[in-house]
Each structure stands twice: as structure tokens, then as C-alpha cells.
C-alpha positions as CSV (number, residue, x, y, z in Angstrom):
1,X,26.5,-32.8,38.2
2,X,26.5,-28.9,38.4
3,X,23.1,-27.3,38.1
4,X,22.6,-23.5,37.8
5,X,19.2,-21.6,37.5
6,X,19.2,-17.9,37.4
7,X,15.3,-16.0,37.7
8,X,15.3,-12.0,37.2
9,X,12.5,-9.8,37.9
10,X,11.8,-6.6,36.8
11,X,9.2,-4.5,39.5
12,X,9.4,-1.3,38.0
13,X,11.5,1.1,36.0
14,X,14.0,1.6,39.4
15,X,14.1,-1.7,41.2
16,X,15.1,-5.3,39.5
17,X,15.8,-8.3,41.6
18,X,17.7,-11.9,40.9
19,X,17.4,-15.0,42.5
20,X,20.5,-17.7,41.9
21,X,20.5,-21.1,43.0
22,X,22.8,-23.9,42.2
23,X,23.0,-27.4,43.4
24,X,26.2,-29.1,43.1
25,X,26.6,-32.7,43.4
26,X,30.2,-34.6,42.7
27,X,31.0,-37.8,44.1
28,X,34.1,-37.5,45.2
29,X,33.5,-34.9,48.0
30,X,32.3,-36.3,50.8
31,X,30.1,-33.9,53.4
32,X,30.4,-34.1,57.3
33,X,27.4,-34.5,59.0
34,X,25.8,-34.2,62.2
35,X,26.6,-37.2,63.8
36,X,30.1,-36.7,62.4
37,X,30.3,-39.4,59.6
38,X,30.4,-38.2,56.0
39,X,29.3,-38.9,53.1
40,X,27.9,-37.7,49.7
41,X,25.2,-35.9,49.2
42,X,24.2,-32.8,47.2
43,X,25.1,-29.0,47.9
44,X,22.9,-26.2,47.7
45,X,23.6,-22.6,47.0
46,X,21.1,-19.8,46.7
47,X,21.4,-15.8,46.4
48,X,18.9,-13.3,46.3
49,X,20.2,-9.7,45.0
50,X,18.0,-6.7,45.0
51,X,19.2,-3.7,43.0
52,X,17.8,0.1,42.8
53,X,18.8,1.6,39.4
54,X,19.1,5.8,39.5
55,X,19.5,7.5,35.6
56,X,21.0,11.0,35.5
């Protein structure tokens, strides 16, 4: 399972922002834990990007 949402935002006419996450879940990979066993269980990814835009 691969899960992707992407959310942009618009402040004003110079400054934008984008928020990314993704959660990833395959059962095949197996994740270390803590205690130092693994086993499956889902991945999470996020990003947060702010941009200024300048126009000549």
C-alpha cells in the first residue's frame, strides 16, 4: 500500500506553502524496533515546504 496526499496553500500573492505526507506500508519490510525485534508496520513521511515568490 503506498498512500500520498499533497495540500498547497496560497497566503498571499508572494508566499505559497505545501504540506506532503505519505504512508507506506509493504509487507515484506520488516521495521526494527525499540526493544530490538522487528516487524511490520507502517512508515510515515511528511514535508512541509514554504516558498517566497519575487516577479521582476
Amino acid at each position: 500500500m503506498n498512500f500520498n496526499s499533497i495540500i498547497r496553500l496560497k497566503v498571499n500573492k508572494f508566499i505559497s506553502t505545501r504540506i506532503e505526507t505519505a504512508l507506506i506500508y509493504d509487507e515484506e519490510v520488516f521495521i526494527r524496533q525499540e526493544d530490538g525485534t522487528s516487524r511490520q508496520a507502517v512508515q510515515l513521511q511528511n514535508l512541509i515546504n514554504f516558498g517566497i515568490s519575487l516577479d521582476f
